[in-house]
N, C-alpha and C positions, 0 to 999 in steps of 0.2 A: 181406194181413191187417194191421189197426193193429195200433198198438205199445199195448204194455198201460198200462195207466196202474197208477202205484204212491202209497202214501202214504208218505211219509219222516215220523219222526217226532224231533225234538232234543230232548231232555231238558237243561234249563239251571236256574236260578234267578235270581230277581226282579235280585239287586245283581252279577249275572256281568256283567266287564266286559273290552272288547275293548279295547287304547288306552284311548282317554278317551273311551268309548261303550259303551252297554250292547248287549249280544249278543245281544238281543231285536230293540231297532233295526235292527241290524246285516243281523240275518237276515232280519227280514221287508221292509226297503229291498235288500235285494240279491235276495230272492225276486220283490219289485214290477219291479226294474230288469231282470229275466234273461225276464220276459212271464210266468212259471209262472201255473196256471188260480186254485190258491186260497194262502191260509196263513192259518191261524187260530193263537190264541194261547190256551192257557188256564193260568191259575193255581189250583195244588192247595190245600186245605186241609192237607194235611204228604204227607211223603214221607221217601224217604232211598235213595242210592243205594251205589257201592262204597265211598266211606269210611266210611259207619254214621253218617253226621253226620242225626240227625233234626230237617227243618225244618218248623215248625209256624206257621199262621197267628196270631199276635198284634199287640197293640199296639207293642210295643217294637219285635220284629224285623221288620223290613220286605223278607225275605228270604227268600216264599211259592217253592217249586218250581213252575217251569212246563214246559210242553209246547208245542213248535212243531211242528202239523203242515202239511205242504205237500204237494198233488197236483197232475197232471202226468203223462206219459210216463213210460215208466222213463228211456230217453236223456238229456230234458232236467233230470228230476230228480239225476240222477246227475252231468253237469254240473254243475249246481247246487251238489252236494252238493262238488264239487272246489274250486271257488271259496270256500267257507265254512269247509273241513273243519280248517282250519290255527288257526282262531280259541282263542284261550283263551276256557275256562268252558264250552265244551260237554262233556255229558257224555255217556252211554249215546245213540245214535242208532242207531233202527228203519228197514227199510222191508221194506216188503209190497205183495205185488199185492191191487187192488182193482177193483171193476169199479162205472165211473160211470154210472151210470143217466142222469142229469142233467147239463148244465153242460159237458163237454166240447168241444171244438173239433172242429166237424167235420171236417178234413183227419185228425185222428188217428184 
């Protein structure tokens, strides 16, 4: 039987920074390096998570809430997820089984 494929999801924001790199970078060059099938980015118009801090898209602040999702196996997600997990500025991270219609690797 394949392994199931799952989606992982990172909840971050726009100016979260790792070192002297942003944790957007971080994560979708270390998702590109590790082979995983996808990783999309998206920036929210506001949000707010366990501190209550609510971030809201304007001119000034340049510090929109984003979402990294990444699919993949569970295995190699999860992997993944070991290598990244120790980063400062992530916040709340998802994952769920998903079933890929499309786009998968056939060995999985």
């Amino acid at each position: 039987m394949p392994n199931p494929h799952v989606l992982l999801r990172v909840y971050t924001d726009e100016a979260a920074i790792s070192g002297d790199r942003s944790v957007v970078e971080i994560v979708l060059e270390r998702a590109h390096g590790a082979g995983l099938l996808g990783a999309t980015v998206h920036r929210a118009q506001a949000g707010f998570g366990h501190a209550a801090h609510l971030h809201r898209q304007s001119f000034i602040d340049r510090n929109n809430p984003v979402v990294i999702e990444i699919v993949d196996v569970e295995p190699r997600v999860r992997a993944f997820w070991e290598d990244v997990s120790t980063l400062s500025g992530i916040g709340l991270v998802t994952l769920e089984k998903v079933e890929v219609i499309r786009g998968g690797r056939e060995e999985d």
